[in-house]
Steps between C-alpha positions, in 0.01 A plus 500: 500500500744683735261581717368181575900375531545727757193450708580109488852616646355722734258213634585383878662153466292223729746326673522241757522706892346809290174666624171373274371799339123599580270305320152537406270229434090428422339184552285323265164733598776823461544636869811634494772485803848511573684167516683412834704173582370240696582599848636130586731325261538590192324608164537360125377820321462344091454727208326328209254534188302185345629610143834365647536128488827506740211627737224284442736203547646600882160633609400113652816484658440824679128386584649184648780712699213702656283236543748336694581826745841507511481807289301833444449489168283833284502478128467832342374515145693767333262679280161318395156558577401286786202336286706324285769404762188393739393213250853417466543414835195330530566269183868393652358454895727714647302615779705481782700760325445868659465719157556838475535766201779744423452765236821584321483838615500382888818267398741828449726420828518147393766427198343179349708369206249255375191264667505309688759709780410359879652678792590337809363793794612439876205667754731781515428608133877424365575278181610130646520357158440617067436242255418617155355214318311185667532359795565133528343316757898474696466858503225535606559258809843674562257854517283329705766399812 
């Protein structure tokens, strides 16, 4: 148990005008690459499973935000086969959603309390804005200016 106190201590904290760690992500038919920002405007990176209902409830609300181009979003699926996530998606219509996989292991620089986290990235790769929890559709206008 000490051990895994102190490597949640020893964690880097993601804060807002912090660097975004490197992250590595797969796509739904598993080529893997390293995630960059959007090199114009900003990008809504969201962390989320489908066992979490927090998650399944904000995912239309980030479609819509996309949809609608006033903001990058990616939705990475933190730990489930893409099979499973694939019908999920397909079931709730969210394909104007970019979706991307994380597997925990790839997730080490990024201290996520709980699902669904979404960070706010500027095209220079530093935090804008955390939110741990769902976004509201306010937010996710006031993200989106």
């Amino acid at each position: 148990m000490f051990a895994a106190l102190l490597t949640l201590l020893t964690l880097p904290a993601l804060a807002v005008g912090s660097a975004a760690p490197p992250l590595t992500l797969s796509d739904s038919q598993g080529r893997v690459s390293r995630f960059k920002p959007a090199a114009k405007g900003v990008t809504l990176l969201n962390f989320w499973a489908t066992w979490c209902p927090p998650c399944r409830e904000e995912l239309p609300r980030l479609d819509a935000a996309q949809r609608s181009g006033k903001l990058n979003v990616v939705a990475v699926n933190v730990g489930e086969s893409p099979a499973g996530v694939l019908s999920f998606w397909k079931e709730n219509q969210l394909g104007g959603l970019p979706l991307t996989f994380a597997r925990t292991a790839d997730l080490r620089g990024w201290p996520l309390p709980g699902l669904p986290t979404s960070v706010l990235l500027g095209a220079d790769g530093k935090v804008r804005a955390l939110k741990f929890g769902p976004l509201t559709a306010a937010e996710l206008e006031k993200w989106g200016k």
